[in-house]
C-alpha positions as CSV (number, residue, x, y, z in Angstrom):
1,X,6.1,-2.4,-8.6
2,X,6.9,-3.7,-5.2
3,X,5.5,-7.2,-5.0
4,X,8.6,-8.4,-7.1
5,X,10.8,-8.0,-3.9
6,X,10.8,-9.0,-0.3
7,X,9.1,-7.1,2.3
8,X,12.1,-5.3,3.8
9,X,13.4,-4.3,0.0
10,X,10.3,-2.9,-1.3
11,X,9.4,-0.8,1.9
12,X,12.4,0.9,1.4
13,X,12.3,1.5,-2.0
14,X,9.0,3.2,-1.0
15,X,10.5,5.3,1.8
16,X,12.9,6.1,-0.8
17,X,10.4,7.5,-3.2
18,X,9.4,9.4,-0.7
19,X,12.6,10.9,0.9
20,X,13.3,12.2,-2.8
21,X,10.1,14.1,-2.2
22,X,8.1,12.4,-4.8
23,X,4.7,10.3,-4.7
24,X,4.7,6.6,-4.6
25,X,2.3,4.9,-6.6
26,X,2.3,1.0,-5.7
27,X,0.9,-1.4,-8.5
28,X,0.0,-4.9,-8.2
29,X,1.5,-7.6,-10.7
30,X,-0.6,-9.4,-12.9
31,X,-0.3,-12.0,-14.2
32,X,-0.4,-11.1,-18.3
33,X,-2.5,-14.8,-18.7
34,X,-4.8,-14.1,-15.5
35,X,-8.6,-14.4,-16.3
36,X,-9.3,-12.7,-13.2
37,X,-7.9,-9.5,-11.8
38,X,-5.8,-10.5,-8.6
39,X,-2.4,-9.9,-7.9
40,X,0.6,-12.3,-8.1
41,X,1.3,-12.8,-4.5
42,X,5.1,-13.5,-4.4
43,X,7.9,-13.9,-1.3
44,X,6.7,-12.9,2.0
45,X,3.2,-11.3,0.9
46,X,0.2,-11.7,1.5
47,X,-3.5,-10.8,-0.6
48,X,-4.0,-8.4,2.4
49,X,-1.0,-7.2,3.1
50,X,-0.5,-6.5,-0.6
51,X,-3.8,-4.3,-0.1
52,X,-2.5,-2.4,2.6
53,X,0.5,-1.5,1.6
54,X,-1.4,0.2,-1.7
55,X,-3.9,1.7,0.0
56,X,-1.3,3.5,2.2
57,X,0.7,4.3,-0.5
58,X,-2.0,5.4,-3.0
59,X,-4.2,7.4,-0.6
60,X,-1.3,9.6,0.8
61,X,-1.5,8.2,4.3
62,X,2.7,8.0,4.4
63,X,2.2,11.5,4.6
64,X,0.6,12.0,8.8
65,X,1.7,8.2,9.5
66,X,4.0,5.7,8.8
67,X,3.4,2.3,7.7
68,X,4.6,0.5,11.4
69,X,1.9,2.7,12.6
70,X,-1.1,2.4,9.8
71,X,-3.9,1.1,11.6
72,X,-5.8,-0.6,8.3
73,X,-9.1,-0.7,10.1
74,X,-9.3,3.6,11.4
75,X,-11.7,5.2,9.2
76,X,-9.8,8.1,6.5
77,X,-13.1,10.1,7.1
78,X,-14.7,9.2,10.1
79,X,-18.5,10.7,9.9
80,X,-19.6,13.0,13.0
81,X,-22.9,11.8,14.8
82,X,-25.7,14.5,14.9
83,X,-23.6,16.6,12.7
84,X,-25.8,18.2,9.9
């Protein structure tokens, strides 16, 4: 669970996962009270950012680019016009 650290802290506890040559799986915290399911945005995060960070985690994307260079808006499978 990263979003109990600082930015800096738990990006390299990720890059660590992955220099062991394991899979990082990034969580959210919740709140165990929370009537609805958002995370508890802590430190220097943001809702977004939070996002981002799984989505580059979770979908294997640390694997052809790092996270300085994750551009959130590319597609993962960008569809080919005219192609049938």
């Amino acid at each position: 669970m990263i979003y109990t650290a600082m930015r800096p802290t738990a990006t390299r506890r990720i890059q660590c996962v992955i220099d062991t040559g394991a899979e990082p799986y990034v969580q959210p915290v919740m709140k165990l009270n929370a009537r609805e399911k958002r995370p508890w945005v802590r430190h220097d995060w943001t809702p977004k950012l939070l996002g981002q960070v799984q989505r580059w985690a979770n979908r294997h994307i640390w694997r052809k680019t790092p996270f300085a260079e994750y551009d959130v808006r590319a597609r993962t499978n960008p569809r080919r016009i005219g192609a049938d």
